[in-house]
C-alpha positions in Angstrom: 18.4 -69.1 -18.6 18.9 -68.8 -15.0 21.7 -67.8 -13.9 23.7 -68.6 -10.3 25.1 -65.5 -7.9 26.2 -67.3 -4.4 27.3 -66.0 -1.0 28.1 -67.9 2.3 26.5 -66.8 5.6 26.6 -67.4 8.7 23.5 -67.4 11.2 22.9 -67.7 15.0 20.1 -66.6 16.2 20.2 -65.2 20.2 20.2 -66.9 23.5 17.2 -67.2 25.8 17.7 -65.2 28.8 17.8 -66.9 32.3 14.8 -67.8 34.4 15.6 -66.6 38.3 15.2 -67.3 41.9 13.2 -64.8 43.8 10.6 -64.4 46.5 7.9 -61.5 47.4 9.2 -59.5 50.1 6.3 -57.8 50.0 4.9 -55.5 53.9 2.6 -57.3 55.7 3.2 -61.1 53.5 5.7 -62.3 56.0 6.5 -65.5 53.9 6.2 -64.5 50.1 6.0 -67.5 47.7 8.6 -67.8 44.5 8.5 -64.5 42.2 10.9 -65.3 39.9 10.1 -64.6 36.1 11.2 -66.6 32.5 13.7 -65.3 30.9 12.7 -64.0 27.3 12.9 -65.8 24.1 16.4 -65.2 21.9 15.6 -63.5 18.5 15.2 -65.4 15.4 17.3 -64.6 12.1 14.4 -64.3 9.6 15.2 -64.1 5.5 12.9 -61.6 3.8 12.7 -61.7 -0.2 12.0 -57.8 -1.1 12.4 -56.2 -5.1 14.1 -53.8 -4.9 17.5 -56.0 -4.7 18.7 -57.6 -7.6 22.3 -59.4 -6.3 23.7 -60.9 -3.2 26.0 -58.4 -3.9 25.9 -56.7 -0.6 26.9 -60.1 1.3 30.4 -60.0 0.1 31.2 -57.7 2.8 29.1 -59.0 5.7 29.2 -62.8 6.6 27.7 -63.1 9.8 24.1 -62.1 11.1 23.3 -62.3 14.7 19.8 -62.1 16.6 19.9 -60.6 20.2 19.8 -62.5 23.2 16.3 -62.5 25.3 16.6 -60.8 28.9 16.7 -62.4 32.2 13.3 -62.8 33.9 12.8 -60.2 36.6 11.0 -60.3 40.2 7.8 -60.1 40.9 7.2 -63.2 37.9 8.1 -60.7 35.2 9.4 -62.4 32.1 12.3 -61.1 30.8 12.3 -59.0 27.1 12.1 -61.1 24.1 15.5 -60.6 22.0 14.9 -58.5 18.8 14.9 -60.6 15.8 17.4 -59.7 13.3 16.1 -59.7 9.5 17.9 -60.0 6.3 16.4 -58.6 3.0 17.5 -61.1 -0.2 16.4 -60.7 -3.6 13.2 -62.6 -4.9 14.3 -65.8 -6.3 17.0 -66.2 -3.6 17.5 -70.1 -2.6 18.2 -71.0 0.8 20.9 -74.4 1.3 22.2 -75.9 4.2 26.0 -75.9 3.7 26.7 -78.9 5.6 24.1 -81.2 4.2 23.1 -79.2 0.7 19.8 -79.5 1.9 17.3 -76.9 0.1 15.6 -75.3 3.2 13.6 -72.2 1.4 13.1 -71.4 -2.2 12.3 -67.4 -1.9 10.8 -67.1 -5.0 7.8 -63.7 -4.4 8.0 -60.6 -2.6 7.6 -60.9 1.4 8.1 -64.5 1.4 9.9 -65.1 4.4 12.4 -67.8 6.0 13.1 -68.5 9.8 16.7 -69.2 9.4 17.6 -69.6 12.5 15.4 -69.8 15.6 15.9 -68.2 18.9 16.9 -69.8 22.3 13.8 -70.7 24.6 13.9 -68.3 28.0 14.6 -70.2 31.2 12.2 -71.0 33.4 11.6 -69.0 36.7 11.3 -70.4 40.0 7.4 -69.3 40.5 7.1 -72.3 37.5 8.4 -74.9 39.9 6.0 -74.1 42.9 4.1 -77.1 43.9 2.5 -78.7 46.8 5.4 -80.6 47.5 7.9 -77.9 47.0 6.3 -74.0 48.7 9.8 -72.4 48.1 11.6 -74.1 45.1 15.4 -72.0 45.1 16.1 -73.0 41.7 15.9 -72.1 37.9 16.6 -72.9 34.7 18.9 -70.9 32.4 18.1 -70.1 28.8 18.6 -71.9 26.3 21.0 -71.4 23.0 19.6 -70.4 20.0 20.2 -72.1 16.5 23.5 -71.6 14.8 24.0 -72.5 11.1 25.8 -72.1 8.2 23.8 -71.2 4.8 24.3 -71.3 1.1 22.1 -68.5 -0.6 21.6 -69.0 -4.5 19.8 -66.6 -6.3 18.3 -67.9 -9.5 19.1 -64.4 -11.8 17.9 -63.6 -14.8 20.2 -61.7 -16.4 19.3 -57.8 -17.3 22.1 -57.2 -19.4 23.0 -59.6 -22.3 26.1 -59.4 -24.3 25.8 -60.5 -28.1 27.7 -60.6 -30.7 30.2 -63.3 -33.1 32.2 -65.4 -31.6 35.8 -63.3 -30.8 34.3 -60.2 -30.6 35.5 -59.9 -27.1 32.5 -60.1 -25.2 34.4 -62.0 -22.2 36.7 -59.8 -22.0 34.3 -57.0 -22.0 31.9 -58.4 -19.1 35.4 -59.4 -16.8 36.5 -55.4 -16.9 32.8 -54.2 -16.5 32.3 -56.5 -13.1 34.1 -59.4 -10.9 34.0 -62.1 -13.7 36.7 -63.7 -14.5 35.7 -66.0 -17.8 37.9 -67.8 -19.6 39.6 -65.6 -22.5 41.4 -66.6 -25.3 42.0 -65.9 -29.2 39.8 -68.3 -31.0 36.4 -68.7 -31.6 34.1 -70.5 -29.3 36.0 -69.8 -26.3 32.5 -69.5 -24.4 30.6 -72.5 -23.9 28.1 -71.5 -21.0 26.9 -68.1 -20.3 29.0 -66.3 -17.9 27.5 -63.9 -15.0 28.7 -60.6 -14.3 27.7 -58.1 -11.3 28.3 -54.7 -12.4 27.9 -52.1 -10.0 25.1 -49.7 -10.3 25.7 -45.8 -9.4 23.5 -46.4 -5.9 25.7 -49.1 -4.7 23.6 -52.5 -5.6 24.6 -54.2 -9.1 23.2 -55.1 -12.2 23.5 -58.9 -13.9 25.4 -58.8 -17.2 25.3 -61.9 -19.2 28.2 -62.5 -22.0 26.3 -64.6 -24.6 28.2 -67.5 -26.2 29.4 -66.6 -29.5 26.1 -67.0 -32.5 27.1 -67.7 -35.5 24.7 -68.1 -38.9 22.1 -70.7 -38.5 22.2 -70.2 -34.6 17.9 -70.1 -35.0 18.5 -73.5 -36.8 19.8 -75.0 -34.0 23.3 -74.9 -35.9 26.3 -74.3 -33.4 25.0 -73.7 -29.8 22.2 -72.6 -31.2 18.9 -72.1 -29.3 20.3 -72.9 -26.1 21.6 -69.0 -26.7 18.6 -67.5 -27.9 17.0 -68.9 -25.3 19.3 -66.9 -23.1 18.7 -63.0 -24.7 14.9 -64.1 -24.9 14.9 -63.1 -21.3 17.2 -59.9 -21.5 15.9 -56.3 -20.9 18.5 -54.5 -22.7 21.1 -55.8 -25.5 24.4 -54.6 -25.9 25.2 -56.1 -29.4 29.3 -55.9 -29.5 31.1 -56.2 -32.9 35.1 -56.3 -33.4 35.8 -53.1 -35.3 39.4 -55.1 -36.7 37.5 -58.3 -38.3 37.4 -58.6 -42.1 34.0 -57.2 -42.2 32.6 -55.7 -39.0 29.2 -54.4 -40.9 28.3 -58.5 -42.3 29.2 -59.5 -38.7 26.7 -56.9 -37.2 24.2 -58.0 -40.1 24.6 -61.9 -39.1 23.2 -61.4 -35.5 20.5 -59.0 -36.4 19.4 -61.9 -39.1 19.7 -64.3 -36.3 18.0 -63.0 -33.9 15.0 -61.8 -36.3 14.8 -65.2 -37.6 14.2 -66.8 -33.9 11.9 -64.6 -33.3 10.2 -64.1 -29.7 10.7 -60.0 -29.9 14.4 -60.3 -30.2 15.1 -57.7 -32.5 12.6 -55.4 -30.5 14.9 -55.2 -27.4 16.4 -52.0 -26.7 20.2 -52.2 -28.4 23.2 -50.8 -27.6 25.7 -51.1 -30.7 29.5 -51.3 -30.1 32.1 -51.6 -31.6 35.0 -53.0 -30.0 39.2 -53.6 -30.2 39.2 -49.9 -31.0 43.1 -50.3 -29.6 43.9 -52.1 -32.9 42.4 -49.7 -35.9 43.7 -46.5 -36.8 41.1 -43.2 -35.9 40.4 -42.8 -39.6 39.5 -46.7 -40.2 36.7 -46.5 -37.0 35.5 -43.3 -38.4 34.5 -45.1 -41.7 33.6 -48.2 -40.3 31.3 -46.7 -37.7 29.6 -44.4 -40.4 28.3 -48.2 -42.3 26.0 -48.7 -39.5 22.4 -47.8 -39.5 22.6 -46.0 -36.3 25.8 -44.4 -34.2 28.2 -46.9 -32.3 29.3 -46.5 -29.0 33.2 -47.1 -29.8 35.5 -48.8 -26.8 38.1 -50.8 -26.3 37.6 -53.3 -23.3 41.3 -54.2 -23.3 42.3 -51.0 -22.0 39.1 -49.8 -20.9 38.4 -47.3 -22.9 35.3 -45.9 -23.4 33.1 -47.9 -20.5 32.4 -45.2 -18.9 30.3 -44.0 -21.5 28.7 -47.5 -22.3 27.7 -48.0 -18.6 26.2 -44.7 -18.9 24.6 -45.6 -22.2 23.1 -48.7 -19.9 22.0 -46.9 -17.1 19.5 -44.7 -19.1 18.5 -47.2 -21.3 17.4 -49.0 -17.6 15.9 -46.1 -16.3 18.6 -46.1 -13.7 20.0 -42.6 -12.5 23.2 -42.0 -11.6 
């Protein structure tokens, strides 16, 4: 599945410098023709799609993105500096819209594709370019002119990195809206999820890292039975699993069992993803029931409580070495 991150920007690319009147005065040329230069083009806003970004994470705090203007023109017919362009590094994958039409302008989709965004204002035109037989001294020029100013919708098509699985209830929304800025719908009954929900989790170096809470499986999900495949579908293209079980269910070991059977019966190197187990609503059980429930599993569980936040610390950490990320 492909998931949507958005952010709103706005664009104007710079103005092209004047063009100018001037003459050579120049010893010994006692009547100089018309000297005066273009003025330079305005800068363009270009979109670069690089990989070493993962979110539009960074453009929650910065809106607007300006080029710089082109220079006047100068005597002697010297054309004015060309504005710097100004560029603006998006994940691969990132989708360029028009805001005010929803028109799809760029579809960034592999690294160093690039975008002109906005383009830069044309320099002015001297008064050397109006020089004619007709006209020997022409006292006039032409200013620059503006460069392009828009509005844009940037989409980036994510795959998520991070999938959360686990039986419907297990807390998996409220797990991914305490980890990042997602705000899913929560509630205390089953199939509260019906579409994947996206969650930007801040990495250690300042970017973030897509989390994906996983509708709820349930036995005969690889049958189709419930939401089925559509879900599969979605951890197929995971890195890493975090497989999340409530520790207070009637039996927290047949629930872990149920999405390990799922999972294996789908197929497509599921159950060969790296897993983090957890086991969560650790709020609600007594220290001696999660010490005899975690010691059923085949492997140590990471124990937390997402409703009062205990223990993320130690899952992200978990996370960020099974992704090779340091902190």
């Amino acid at each position: 599945m492909q998931f949507i991150d958005r952010a709103e920007i706005q664009v104007k690319a710079g103005k092209g410098g004047d063009g100018i009147v001037a003459f050579r005065r120049e010893k010994y040329v006692p009547a100089g023709g018309p000297a005066g230069g273009n003025g330079g083009h305005g800068g363009s806003v270009i979109i670069e799609a690089v990989d070493d970004l993962q979110t539009l994470l960074d453009f929650r705090f910065q809106h607007v993105f300006k080029a710089d203007d082109g220079e006047r023109g100068g005597i002697k017919n010297m054309t004015g500096a060309k504005g710097s362009d100004r560029l603006i590094k998006v994940p691969c994958g990132t989708v360029i819209v028009n805001v005010d039409n929803d028109e799809i302008l760029a579809d960034l989709t592999e690294k160093g594709d690039r975008f002109v965004a906005a383009r830069g204002g044309k320099g002015g035109l001297g008064n050397k370019f109006f020089l004619s037989n007709r006209n020997r001294a022409p006292e006039h020029a032409l200013p620059g002119l503006e460069g392009q100013e828009f509005i844009l919708r940037m989409e980036l098509k994510l795959i998520a990195q991070v999938g959360i699985v686990g039986m419907p209830n297990a807390g998996k929304s409220t797990l991914i809206s305490v980890l990042s800025a997602a705000r899913p719908k929560v509630a205390d009954y089953p199939f509260t999820t019906l579409v994947p929900n996206l969650g930007v989790v801040s990495k250690p170096d300042g970017d973030g890292i897509v989390f994906a809470d996983i509708p709820g499986l349930i036995e005969g999900s690889h049958l189709g039975i419930g939401l089925g495949h559509d879900f599969l579908r979605h951890v197929e293209r995971t890195k890493i699993l975090i497989h999340l079980v409530d520790i207070a269910s009637e039996n927290p070991l047949g629930d872990y069992e149920t999405i390990q059977t799922e999972m294996a019966a789908y197929g497509h190197g599921l159950t060969a993803k790296q897993q983090i187990l957890v086991l969560n609503k650790s709020d609600v059980v007594s220290p001696e029931d999660i010490k005899a429930i975690a010691s059923q599993f085949p492997e140590t569980p990471l124990v937390i409580s997402a409703a009062t936040k205990k223990g993320l610390d130690t899952l992200l950490q978990a996370v960020w070495k099974h992704l090779g990320i340091s902190e």
